[in-house]
VOGU-3710 file (C-alpha; in Angstrom, 3 decimals, decimal comma):
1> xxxxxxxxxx> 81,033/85,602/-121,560  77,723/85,465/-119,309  75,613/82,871/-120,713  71,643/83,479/-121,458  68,849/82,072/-119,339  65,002/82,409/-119,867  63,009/83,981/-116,925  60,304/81,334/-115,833  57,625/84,232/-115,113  57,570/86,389/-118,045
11> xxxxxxxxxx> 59,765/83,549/-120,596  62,420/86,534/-121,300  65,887/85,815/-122,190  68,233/87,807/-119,468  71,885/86,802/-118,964  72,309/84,402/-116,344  74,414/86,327/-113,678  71,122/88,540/-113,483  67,998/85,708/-113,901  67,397/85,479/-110,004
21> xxxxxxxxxx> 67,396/89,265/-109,344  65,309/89,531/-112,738  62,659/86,797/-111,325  62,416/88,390/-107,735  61,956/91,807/-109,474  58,433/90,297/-110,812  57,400/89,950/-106,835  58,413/93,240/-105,209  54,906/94,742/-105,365  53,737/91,998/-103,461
31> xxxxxxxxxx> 56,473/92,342/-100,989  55,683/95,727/-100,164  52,427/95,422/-99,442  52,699/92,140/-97,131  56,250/93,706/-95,395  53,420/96,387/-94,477  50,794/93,750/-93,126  53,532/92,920/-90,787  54,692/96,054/-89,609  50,859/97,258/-88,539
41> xxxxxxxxxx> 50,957/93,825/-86,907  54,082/95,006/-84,716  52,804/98,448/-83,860  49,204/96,850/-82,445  51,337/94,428/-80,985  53,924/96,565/-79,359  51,035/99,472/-78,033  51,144/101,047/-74,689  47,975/99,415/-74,253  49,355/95,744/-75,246
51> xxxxxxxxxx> 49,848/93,195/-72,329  53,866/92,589/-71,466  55,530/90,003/-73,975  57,712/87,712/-73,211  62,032/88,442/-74,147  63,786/86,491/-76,260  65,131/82,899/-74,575  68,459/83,154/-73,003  69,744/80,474/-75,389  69,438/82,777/-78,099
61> xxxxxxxxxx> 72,655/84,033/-79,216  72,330/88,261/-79,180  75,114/90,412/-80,500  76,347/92,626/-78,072  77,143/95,459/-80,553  73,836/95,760/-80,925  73,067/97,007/-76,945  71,568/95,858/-74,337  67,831/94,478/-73,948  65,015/97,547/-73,375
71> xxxxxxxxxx> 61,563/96,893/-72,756  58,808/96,484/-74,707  57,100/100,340/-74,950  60,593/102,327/-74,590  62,048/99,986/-77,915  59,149/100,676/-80,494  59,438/104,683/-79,074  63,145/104,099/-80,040  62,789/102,533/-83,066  59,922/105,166/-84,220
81> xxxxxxxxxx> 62,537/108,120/-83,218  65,298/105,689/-85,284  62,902/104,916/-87,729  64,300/101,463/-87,121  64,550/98,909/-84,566  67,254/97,158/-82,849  67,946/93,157/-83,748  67,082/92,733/-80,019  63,866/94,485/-80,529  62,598/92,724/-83,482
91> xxxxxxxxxx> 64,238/89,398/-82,047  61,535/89,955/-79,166  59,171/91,052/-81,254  59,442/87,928/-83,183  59,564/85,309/-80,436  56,179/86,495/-79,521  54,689/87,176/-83,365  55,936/83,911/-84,982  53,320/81,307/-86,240  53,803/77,372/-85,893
101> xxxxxxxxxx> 53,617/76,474/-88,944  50,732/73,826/-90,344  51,656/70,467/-91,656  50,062/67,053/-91,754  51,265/64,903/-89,086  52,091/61,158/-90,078  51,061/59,332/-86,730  54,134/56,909/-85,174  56,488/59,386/-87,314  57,309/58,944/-91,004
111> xxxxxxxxxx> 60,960/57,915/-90,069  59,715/54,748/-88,380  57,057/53,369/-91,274  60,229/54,043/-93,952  62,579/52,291/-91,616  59,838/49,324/-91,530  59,209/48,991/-95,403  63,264/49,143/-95,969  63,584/46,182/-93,504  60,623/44,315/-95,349
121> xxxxxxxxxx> 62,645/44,229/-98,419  64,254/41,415/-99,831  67,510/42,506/-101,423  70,852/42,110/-99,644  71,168/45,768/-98,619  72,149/48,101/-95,779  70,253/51,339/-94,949  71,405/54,493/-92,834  68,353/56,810/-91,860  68,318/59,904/-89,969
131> xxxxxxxxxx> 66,669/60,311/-87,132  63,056/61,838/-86,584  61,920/64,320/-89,227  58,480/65,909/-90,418  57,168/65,974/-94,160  56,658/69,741/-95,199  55,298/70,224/-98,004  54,502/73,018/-100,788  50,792/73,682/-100,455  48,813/75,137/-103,384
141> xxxxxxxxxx> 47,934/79,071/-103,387  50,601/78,946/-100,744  53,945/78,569/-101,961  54,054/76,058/-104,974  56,362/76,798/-107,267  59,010/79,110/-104,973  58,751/77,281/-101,342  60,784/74,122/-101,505  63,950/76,106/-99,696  61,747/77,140/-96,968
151> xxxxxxxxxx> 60,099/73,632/-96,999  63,618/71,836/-96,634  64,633/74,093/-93,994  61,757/72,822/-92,046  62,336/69,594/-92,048  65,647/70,313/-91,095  64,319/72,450/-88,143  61,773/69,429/-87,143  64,650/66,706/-86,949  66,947/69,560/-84,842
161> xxxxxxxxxx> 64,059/70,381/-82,631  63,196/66,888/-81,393  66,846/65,050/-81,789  68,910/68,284/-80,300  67,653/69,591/-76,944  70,723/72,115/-77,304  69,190/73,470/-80,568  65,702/73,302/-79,318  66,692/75,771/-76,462  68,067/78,566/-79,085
171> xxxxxxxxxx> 66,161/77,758/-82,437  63,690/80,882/-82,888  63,868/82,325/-79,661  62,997/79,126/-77,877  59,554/78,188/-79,343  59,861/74,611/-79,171  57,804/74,985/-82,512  58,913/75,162/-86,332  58,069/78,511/-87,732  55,676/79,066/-91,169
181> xxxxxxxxxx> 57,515/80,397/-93,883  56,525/83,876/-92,934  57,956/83,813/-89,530  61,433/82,126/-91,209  61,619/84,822/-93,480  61,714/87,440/-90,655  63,915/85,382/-89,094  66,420/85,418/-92,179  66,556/89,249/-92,209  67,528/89,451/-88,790
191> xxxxxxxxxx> 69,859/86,328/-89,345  71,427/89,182/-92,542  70,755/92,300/-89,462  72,949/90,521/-87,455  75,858/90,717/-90,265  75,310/86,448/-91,229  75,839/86,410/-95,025  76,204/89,986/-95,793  76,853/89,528/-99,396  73,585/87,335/-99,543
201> xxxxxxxxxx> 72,073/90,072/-97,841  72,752/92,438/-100,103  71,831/90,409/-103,312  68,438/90,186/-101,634  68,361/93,709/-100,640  68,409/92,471/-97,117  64,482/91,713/-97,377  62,966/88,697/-98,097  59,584/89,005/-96,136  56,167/88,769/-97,660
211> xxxxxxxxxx> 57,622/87,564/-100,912  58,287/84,837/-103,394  62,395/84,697/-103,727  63,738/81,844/-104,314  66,644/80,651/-101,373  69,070/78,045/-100,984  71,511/76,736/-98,971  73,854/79,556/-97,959  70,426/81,282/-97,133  69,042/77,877/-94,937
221> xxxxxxxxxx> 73,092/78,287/-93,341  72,765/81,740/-92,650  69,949/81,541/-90,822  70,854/78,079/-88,498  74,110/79,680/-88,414  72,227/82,846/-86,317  71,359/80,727/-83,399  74,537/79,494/-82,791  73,875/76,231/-85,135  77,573/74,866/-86,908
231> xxxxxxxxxx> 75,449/74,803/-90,421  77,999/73,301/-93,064  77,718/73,557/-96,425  79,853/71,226/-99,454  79,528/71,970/-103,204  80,251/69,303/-105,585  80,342/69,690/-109,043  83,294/69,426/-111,867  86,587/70,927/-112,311  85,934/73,845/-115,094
241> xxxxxxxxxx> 83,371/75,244/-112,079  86,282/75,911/-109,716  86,582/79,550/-110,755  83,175/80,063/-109,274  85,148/79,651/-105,725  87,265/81,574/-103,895  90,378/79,444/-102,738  90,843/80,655/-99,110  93,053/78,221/-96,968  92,153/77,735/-93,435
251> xxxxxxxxxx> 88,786/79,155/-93,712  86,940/75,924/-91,769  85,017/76,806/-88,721  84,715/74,759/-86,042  84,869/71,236/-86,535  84,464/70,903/-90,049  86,159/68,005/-91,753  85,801/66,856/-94,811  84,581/63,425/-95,534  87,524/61,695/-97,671
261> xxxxxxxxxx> 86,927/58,971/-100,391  88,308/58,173/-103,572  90,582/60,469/-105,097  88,618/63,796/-104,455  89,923/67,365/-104,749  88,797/69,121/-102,154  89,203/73,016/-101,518  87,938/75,711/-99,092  85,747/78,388/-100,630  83,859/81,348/-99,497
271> xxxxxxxxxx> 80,507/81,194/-101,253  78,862/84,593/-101,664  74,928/84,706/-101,040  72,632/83,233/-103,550  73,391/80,220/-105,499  72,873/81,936/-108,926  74,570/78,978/-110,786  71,789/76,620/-109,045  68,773/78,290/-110,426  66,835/76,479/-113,676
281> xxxxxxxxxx> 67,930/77,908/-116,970  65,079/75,931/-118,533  62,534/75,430/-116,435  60,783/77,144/-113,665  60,909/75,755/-109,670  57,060/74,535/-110,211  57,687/72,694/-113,411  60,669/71,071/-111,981  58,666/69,930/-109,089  56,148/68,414/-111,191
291> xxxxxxxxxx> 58,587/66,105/-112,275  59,250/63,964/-109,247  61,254/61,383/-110,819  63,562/63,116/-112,579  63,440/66,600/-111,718  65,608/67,490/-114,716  65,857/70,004/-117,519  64,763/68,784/-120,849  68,269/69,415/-121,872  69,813/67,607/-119,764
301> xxxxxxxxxx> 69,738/63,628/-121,597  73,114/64,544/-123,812  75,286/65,144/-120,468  74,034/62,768/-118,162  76,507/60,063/-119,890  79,461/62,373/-119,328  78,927/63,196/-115,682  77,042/60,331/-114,428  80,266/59,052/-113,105  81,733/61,550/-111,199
311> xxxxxxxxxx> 78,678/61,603/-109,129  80,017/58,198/-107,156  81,522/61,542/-105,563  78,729/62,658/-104,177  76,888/58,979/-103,285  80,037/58,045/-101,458  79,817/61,833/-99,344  76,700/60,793/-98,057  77,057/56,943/-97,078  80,259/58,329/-95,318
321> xxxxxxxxxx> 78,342/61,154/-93,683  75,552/58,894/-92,432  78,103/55,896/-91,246  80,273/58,691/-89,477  83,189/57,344/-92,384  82,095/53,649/-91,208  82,599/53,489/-87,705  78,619/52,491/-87,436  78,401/48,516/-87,039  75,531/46,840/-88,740
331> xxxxxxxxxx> 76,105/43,770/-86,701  72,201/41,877/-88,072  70,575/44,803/-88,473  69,960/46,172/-92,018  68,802/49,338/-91,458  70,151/51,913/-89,043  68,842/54,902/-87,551  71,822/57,183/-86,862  72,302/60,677/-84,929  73,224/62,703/-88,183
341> xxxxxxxxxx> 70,938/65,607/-89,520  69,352/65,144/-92,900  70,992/66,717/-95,842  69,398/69,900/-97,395  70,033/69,060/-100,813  70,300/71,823/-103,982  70,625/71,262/-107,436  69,665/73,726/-110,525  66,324/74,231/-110,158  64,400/72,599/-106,949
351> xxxxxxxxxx> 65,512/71,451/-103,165  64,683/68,549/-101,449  65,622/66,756/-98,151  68,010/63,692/-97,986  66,955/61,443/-94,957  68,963/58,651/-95,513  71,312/56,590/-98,201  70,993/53,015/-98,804  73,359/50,240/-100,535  72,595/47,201/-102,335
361> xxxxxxxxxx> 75,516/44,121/-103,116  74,760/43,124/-106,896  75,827/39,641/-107,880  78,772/41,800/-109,987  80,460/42,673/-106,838  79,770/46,155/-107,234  77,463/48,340/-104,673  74,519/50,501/-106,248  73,723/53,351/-103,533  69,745/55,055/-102,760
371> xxxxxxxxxx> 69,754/58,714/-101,926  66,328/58,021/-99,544  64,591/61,814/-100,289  62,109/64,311/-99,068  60,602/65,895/-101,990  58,400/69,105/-100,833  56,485/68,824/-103,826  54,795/65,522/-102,690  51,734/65,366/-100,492  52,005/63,842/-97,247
381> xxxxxxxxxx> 49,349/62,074/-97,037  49,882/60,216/-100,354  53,884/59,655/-99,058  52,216/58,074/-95,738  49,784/56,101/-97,558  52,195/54,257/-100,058  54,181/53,965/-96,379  51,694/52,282/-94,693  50,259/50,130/-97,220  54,083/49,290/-98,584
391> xxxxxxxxxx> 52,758/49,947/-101,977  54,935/52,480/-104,226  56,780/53,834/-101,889  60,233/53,073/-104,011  59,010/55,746/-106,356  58,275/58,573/-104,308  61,174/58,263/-101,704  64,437/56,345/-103,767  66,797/58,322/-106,450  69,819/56,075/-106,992
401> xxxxxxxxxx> 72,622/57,491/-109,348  71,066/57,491/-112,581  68,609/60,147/-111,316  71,536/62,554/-110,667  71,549/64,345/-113,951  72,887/68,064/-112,667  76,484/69,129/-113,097  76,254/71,188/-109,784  74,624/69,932/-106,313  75,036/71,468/-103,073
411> xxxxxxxxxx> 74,774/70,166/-99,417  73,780/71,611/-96,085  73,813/69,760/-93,065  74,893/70,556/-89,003  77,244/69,751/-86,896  76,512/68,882/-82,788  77,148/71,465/-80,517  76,324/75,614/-79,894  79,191/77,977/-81,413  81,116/79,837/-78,796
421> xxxxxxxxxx> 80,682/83,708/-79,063  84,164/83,834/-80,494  82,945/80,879/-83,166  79,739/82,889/-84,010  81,529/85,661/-85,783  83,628/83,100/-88,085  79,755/81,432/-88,825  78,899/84,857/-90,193  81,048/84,005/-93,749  79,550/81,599/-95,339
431> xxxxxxx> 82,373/78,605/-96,252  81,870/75,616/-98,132  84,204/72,505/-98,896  83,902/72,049/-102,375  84,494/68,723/-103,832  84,997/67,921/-107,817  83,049/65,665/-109,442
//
């Protein structure tokens, strides 16, 4: 029986299969009238009269079912006569439209001042970070409250952009840049145009421009997933939640193996747009984010005994993840800086970015493990001042075990490499290894 959940917009109480269609409802106005901004946009932009713009990269991945490339004036006549354009179209059309998105710029990269105040402390620890990434974070008026998806998948595209030079040449047409979170949303319908997540796509109504929806992982996937990116998602989370998956053996792409430790169970799922099930049944994205300790339902204290322990599952996926299953050598070092992506990391309610994983030796004998975090809902300047100063910076930055206080959590990082063409239509279903916790 479908459980009830209270709409953070208008405080109704819907059943919770339907809350995230019943919150994006509240926004579709809006989206109408900003999908239009855009499209006036692409018909000054695409004129006669207009200068010659620039195709698409090369790099880009392009389905062939979807014809070949026509220039500029004889694809908007086409898509007026269709009365809609081709992916390649608004692919082009795109490469040349996007914005480069504004952020605040820590000087000597943030990466480097948290690998410097980790190596100043004192305990007997070890420390895997990933390498360069950018802060983004949710600005008021802007996107407080809804953003922190797009945020995470920012960072993620930062780190990919400067580590990767193979990702660099395909991600959003070849830019160099990271998009706003306008230009990412066109990019996501063309990612669900281009048949990437069509059950997502359909949940969303295929449009997700101009407005305020909530996205997660699968969506963040979808999209990398587009340019030819081996996104890879794992769902944790504990054994009464396995009917939520789809068993379907041999559905890996690529590369994909699962990180083993411990006793886990670990089974192949197809996950179907949306995370519904990750979405706050108490408490709205914004409140959530206000709470940057916890980031926790007020409901949550009773369980947090009972489930606490199962999350070694999850702290054990990461340090394995970062230490490639312990083939890095510390040697004298204490803190590492490693080739892996950061972690786009969902839980019921809010997003945030996992850059790293550290682990302390108590005098027990027993190791206590540091999810090192990205929270959009922190300022940068305030992250890069406690940084610099190495004053606070524990706070805003460490979540050890204890702060793990969902039943659900879900992962999303990428593999090295471009997909073949062949590989590209297996990255259009989403998969996920799901691991019980």
């Amino acid at each position: 029986m479908d459980s009830s959940s209270i709409c953070p917009f208008c405080h109704s109480s819907v059943p919770s299969s339907q809350l995230q269609w019943h919150a994006n409802n509240h926004f579709e106005h809006d989206d109408l009238q900003r999908a239009t901004d855009f499209e006036l946009a692409q018909q000054l932009a695409l004129s006669p009269n207009s200068p010659p713009r620039k195709q698409a990269a090369s790099g880009l991945h392009s389905d062939k079912t979807h014809g070949g490339s026509n220039n500029w004036y004889n694809g908007i006549v086409a898509g007026r006569h269709n009365g809609a354009w081709k992916v390649d179209e608004k692919i082009s059309c795109l490469v040349d439209l996007q914005r480069k998105s504004e952020f605040y710029k820590i000087e000597a990269g943030l990466i480097a001042l948290l690998k410097n105040c980790l190596e100043s402390e004192a305990e007997n620890s070890r420390t895997i970070l990933s390498g360069y990434v950018d802060h983004f974070q949710s600005l008021e008026f802007e996107d407080v409250g809804w953003g922190c998806g797009w945020r995470n998948l920012q960072m993620l595209s930062s780190h990919l952009l400067v580590q990767r030079p193979q990702a660099r040449e395909v991600l959003f047409g070849g830019s160099g840049f990271v998009p706003d979170i306008s230009s990412l949303q066109r990019w996501l319908e063309i990612a669900w145009g281009r048949d990437f997540d069509p059950p997502g796509a359909d949940q969303f109504n295929h449009a997700v421009y101009g407005s305020r929806k909530w996205i997660g992982t699968t969506e963040c996937a979808a999209l990398l997933r587009s340019f030819g990116l081996r996104a890879r998602v794992v769902d944790f989370g504990p054994k009464e939640y396995e009917s939520l998956y789809l068993s379907v053996p041999g559905s890996s792409v690529g590369a994909l193996q699962p990180l083993r430790t411990n006793n886990w169970r670990k089974r192949k799922a197809i996950i179907s747009g949306p995370m519904d099930r990750y979405l706050s049944r108490t408490v709205s994205q914004s409140s959530c984010s206000q709470k940057e300790n916890s980031c926790s339902s007020p409901n949550d204290t009773d369980s947090n005994a009972n489930i606490s322990k199962g999350h070694q599952a999850l702290m054990d996926f990461v340090w394995n993840y970062f230490s490639n299953n312990s083939s890095i050598q510390f040697g004298h070092r204490r803190v590492i800086v490693c080739e892996k992506t950061p972690l786009y990391f969902q839980h019921d309610g809010h997003s945030r970015t996992i850059v790293g994983i550290q682990v302390k030796h108590q005098r027990t004998g027993t190791l206590q493990y540091n999810l090192l975090i990205l929270d959009p809902a922190h300022k940068t300047a305030s992250l890069e001042k406690s940084l610099r100063e190495k004053v606070g910076w524990q706070r805003l930055v460490k979540r050890g075990i204890h702060t793990l206080r969902k039943p659900q959590y879900q992962l999303c990082y990428v593999d090295p490499g471009i997909a073949s063409e062949e590989e590209m239509e297996k990255l259009k279903t989403i998969d996920s290894v799901f691991i019980e916790i």
